[in-house]
N, CA, C and O of each residue as an XYZ file, in Angstrom:
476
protein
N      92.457    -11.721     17.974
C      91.495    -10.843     17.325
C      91.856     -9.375     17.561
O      91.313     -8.577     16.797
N      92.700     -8.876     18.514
C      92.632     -7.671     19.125
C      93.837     -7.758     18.209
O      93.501     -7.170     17.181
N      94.796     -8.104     18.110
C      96.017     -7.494     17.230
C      95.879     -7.408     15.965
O      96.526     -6.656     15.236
N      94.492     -8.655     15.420
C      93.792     -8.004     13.865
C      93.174     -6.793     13.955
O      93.150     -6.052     12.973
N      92.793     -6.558     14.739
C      91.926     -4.965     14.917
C      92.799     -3.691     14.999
O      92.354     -2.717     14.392
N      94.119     -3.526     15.735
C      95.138     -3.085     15.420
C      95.755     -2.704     14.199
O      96.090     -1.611     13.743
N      95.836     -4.085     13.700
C      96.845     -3.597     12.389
C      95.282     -2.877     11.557
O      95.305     -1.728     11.115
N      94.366     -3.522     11.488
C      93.363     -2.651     10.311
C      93.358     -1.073     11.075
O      93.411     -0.111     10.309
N      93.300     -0.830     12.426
C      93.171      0.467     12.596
C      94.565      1.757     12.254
O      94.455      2.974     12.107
N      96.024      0.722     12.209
C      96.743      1.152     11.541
C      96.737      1.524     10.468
O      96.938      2.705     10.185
N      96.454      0.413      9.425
C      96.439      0.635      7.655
C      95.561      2.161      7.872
O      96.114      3.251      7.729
N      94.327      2.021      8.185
C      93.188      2.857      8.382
C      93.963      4.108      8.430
O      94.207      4.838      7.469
N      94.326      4.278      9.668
C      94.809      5.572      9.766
C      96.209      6.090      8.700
O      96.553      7.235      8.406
N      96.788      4.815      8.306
C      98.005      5.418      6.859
C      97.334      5.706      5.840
O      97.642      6.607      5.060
N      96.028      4.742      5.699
C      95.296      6.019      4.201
C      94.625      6.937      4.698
O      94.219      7.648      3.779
N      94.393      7.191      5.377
C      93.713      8.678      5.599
C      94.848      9.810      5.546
O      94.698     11.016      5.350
N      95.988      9.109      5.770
C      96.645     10.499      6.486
C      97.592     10.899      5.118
O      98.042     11.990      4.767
N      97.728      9.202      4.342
C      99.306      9.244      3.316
C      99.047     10.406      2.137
O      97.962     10.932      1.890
N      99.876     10.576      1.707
C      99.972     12.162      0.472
C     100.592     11.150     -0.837
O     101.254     11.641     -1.752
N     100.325      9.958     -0.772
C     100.478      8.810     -2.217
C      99.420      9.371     -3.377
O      99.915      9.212     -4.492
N      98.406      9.842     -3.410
C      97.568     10.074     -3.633
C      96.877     11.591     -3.727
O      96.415     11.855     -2.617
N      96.667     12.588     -4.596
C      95.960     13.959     -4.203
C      94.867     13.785     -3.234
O      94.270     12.782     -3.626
N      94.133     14.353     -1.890
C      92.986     14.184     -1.251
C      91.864     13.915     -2.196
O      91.187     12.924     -1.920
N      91.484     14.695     -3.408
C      90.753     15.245     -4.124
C      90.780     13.851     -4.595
O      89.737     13.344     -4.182
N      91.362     13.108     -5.162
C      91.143     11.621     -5.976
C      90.958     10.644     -4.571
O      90.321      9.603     -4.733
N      91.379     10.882     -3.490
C      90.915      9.559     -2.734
C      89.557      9.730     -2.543
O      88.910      8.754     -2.164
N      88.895     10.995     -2.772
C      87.049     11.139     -2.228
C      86.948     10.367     -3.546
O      86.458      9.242     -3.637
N      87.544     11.197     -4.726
C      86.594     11.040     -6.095
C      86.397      9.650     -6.682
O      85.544      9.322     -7.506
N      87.392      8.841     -6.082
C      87.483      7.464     -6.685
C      86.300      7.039     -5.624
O      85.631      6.142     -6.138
N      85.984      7.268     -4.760
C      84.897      6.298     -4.026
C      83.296      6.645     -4.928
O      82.354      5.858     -4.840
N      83.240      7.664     -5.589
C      82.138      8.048     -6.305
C      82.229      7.236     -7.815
O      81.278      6.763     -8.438
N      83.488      7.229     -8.152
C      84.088      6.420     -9.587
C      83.305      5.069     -8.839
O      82.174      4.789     -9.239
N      83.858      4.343     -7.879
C      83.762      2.935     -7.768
C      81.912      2.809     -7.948
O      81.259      2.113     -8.726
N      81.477      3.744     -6.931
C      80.058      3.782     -6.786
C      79.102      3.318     -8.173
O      78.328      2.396     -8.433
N      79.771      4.820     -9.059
C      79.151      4.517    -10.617
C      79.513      3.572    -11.313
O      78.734      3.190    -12.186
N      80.794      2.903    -11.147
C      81.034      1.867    -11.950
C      80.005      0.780    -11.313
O      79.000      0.462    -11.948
N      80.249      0.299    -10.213
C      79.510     -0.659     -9.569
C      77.604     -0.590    -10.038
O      76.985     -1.635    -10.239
N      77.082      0.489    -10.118
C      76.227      0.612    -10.658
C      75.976      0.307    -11.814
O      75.336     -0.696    -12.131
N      76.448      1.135    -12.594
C      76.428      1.062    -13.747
C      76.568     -0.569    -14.552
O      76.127     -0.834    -15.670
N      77.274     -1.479    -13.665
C      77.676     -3.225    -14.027
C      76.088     -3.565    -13.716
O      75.273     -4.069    -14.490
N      75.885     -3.114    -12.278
C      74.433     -4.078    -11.652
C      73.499     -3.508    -12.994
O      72.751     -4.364    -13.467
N      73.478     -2.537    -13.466
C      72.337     -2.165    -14.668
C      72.053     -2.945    -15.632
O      70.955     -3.264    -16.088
N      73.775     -3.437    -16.123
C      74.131     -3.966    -17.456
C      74.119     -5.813    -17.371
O      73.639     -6.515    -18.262
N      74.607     -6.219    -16.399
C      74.649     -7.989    -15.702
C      73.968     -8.096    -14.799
O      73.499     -9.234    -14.782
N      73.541     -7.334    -13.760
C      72.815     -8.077    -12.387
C      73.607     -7.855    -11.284
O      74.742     -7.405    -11.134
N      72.631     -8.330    -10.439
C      73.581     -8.108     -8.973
C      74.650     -9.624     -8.741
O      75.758     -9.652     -8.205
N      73.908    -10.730     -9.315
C      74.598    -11.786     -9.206
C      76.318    -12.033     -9.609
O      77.206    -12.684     -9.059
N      76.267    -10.946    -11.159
C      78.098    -10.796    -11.469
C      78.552    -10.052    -10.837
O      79.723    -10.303    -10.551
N      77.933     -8.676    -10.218
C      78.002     -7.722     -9.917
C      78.864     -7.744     -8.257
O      79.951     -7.300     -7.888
N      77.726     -8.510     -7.540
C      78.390     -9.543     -6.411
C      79.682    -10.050     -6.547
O      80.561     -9.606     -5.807
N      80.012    -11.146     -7.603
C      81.339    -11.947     -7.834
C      82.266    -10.718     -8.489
O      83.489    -10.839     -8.427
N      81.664     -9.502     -9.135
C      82.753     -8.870     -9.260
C      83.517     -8.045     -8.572
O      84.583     -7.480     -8.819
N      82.773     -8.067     -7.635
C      83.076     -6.900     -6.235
C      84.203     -7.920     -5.463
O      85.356     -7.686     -5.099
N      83.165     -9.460     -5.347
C      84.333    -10.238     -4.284
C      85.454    -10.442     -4.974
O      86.456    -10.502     -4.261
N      85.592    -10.545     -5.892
C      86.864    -10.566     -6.667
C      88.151     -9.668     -7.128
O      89.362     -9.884     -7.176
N      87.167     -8.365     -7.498
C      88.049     -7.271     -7.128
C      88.697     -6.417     -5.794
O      89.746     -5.780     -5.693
N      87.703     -6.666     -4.911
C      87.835     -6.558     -3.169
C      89.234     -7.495     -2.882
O      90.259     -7.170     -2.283
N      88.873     -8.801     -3.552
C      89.564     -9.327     -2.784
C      91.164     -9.797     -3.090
O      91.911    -10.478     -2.388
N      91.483     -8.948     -4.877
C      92.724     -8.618     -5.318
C      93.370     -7.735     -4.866
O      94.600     -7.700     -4.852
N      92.370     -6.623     -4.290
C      92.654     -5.291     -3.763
C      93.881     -5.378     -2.511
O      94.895     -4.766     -2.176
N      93.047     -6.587     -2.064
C      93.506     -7.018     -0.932
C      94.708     -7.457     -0.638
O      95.465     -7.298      0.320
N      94.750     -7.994     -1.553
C      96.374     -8.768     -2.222
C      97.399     -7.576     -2.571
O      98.555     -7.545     -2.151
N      96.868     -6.688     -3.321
C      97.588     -5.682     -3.733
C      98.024     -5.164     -2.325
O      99.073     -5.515     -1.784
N      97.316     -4.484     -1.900
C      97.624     -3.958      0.095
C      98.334     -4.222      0.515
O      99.160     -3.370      0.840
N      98.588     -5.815      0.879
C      99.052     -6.831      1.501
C     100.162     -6.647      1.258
O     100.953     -6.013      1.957
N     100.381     -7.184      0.215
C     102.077     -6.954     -1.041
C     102.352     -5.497     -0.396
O     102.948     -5.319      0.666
N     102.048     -4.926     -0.864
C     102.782     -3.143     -0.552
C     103.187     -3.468      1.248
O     104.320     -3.499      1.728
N     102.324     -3.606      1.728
C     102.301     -3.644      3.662
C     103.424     -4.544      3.882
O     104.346     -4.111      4.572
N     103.492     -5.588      3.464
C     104.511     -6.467      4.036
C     105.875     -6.310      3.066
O     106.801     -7.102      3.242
N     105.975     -5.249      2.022
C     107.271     -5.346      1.220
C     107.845     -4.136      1.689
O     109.058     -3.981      1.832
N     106.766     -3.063      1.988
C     107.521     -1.912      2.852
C     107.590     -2.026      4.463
O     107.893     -1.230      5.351
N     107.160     -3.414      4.437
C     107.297     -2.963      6.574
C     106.522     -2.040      6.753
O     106.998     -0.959      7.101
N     105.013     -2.187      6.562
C     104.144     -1.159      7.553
C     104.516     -0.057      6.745
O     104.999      0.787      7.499
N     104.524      0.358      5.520
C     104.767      1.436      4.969
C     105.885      2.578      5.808
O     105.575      3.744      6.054
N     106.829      2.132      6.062
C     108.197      1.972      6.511
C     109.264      2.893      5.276
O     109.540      4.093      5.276
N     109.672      1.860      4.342
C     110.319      1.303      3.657
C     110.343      1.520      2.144
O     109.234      1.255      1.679
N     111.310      1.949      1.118
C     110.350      1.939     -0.272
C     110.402      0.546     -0.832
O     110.918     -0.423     -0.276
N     109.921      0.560     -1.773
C     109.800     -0.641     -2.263
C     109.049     -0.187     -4.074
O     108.242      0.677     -4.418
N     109.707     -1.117     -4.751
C     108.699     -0.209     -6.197
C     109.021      0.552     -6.602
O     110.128      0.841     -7.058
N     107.428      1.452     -6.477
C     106.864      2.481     -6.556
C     106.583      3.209     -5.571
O     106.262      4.362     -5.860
N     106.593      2.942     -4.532
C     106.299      3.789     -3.085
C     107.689      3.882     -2.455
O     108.287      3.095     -1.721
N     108.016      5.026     -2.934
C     109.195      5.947     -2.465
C     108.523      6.620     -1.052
O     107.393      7.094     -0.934
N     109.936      6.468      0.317
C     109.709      6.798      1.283
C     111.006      7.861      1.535
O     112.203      7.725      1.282
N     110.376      8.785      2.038
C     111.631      9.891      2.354
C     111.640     10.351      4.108
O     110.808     10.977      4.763
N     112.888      9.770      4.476
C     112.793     10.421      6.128
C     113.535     11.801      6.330
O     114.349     12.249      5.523
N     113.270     12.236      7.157
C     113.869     13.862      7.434
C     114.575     13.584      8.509
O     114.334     12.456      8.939
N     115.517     14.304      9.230
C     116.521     14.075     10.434
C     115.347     13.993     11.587
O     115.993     13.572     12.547
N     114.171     14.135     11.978
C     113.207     14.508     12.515
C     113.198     12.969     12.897
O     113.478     12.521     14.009
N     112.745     12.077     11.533
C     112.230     10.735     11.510
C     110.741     10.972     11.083
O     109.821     10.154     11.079
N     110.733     12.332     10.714
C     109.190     12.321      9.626
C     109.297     11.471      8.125
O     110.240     11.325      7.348
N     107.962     11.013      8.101
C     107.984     10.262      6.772
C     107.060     11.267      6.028
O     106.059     11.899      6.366
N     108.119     11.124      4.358
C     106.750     11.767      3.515
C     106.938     10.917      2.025
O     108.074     10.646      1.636
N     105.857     10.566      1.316
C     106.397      9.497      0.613
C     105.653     10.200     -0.764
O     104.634     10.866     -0.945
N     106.731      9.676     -1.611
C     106.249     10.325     -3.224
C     104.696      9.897     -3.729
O     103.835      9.219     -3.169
N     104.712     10.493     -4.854
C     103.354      9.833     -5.275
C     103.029      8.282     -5.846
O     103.862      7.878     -6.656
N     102.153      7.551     -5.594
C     102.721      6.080     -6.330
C     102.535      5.920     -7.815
O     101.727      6.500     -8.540
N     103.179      5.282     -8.035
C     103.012      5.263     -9.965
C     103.024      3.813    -10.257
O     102.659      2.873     -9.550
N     103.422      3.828    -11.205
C     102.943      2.486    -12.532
C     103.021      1.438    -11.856
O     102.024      0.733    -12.013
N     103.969      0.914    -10.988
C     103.469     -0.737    -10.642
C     102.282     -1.150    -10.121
O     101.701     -2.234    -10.161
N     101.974      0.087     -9.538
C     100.744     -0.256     -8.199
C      99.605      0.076     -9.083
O      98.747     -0.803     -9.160
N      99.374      1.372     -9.902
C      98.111      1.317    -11.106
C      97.966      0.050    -11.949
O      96.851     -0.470    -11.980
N      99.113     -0.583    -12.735
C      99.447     -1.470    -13.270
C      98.246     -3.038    -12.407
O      97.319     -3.613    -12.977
N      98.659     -3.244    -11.247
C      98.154     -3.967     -9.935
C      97.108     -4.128    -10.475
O      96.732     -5.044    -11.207
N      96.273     -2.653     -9.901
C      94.837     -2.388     -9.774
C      93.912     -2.357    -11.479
O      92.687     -2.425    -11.571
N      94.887     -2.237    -12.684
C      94.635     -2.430    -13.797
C      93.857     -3.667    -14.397
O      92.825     -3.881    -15.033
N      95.121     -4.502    -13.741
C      94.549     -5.889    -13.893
C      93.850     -6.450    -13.161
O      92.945     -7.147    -13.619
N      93.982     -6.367    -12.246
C      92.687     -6.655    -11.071
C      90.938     -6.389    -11.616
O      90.084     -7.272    -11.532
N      90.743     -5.338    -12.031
C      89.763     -5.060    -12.394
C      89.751     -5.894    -14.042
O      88.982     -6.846    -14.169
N      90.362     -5.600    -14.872
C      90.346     -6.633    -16.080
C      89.854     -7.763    -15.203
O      88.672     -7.904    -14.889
N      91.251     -8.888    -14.675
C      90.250     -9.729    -14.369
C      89.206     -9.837    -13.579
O      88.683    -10.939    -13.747
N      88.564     -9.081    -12.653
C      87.183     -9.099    -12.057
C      86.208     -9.170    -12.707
O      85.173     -9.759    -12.396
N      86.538     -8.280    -14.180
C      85.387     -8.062    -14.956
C      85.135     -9.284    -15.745
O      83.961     -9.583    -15.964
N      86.206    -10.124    -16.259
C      86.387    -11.368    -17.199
C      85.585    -12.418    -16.319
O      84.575    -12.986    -16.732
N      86.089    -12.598    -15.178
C      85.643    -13.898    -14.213
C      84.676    -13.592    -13.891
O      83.950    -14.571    -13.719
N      83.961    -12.182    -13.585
C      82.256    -12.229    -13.393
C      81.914    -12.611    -14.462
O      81.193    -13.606    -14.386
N      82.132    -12.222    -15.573
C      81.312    -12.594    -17.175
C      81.281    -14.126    -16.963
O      80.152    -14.616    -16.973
N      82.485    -15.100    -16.742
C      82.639    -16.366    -17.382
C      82.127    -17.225    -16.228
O      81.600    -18.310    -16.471
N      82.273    -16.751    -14.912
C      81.952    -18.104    -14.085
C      80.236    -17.756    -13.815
O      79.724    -18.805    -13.425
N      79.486    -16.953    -13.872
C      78.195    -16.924    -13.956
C      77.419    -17.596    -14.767
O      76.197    -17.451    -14.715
């Protein structure tokens, strides 16, 4: 249990710190998710709303996963996540693009399909 708590306090601290992303879009997307998530419970209920969260949560997850274990701990490039070391052994890594939006594209397509159909 203690070395699961580890690696999440790792990931944890690589998104807070990584430059994959402008700062300004990692706040703004948590307000995006907020309104979207709302905006579903308005339109279906909490019941799809529920299965669409566990479903998209839990592609998300997959997506993560994939990136974490194909770059070694965000290490490594792989993709779309270009990693650049300096003679230092500083890492600074480009911005991510199309495979990983692509990911999260469909993820949400299907979250939204499989809440509609298995309810």
């Amino acid at each position: 249990m203690k070395k699961i708590l580890n690696e999440i306090q790792y990931d944890a601290k690589f998104i807070r710190g990584h430059t994959l992303q402008p700062q300004w879009y990692k706040i703004l997307k948590v307000f995006i998710l907020a309104g979207f998530l709302g905006g579903y419970t308005a339109l279906f209920g909490w019941k799809r709303t529920a299965l669409f969260g566990g479903i998209f949560f839990g592609l998300g997850i997959l997506i993560h996963m994939a990136y974490r274990i194909n770059t070694q701990k965000f290490t490594k490039s792989w993709l779309d996540f270009v990693v650049h070391e300096d003679e230092d052994g500083q890492r600074t890594y480009q911005r991510i693009g199309l495979y990983y939006y692509l990911a999260v594209s469909i993820s949400l397509i299907a979250a939204v399909f499989l809440s509609q159909v298995l309810v």
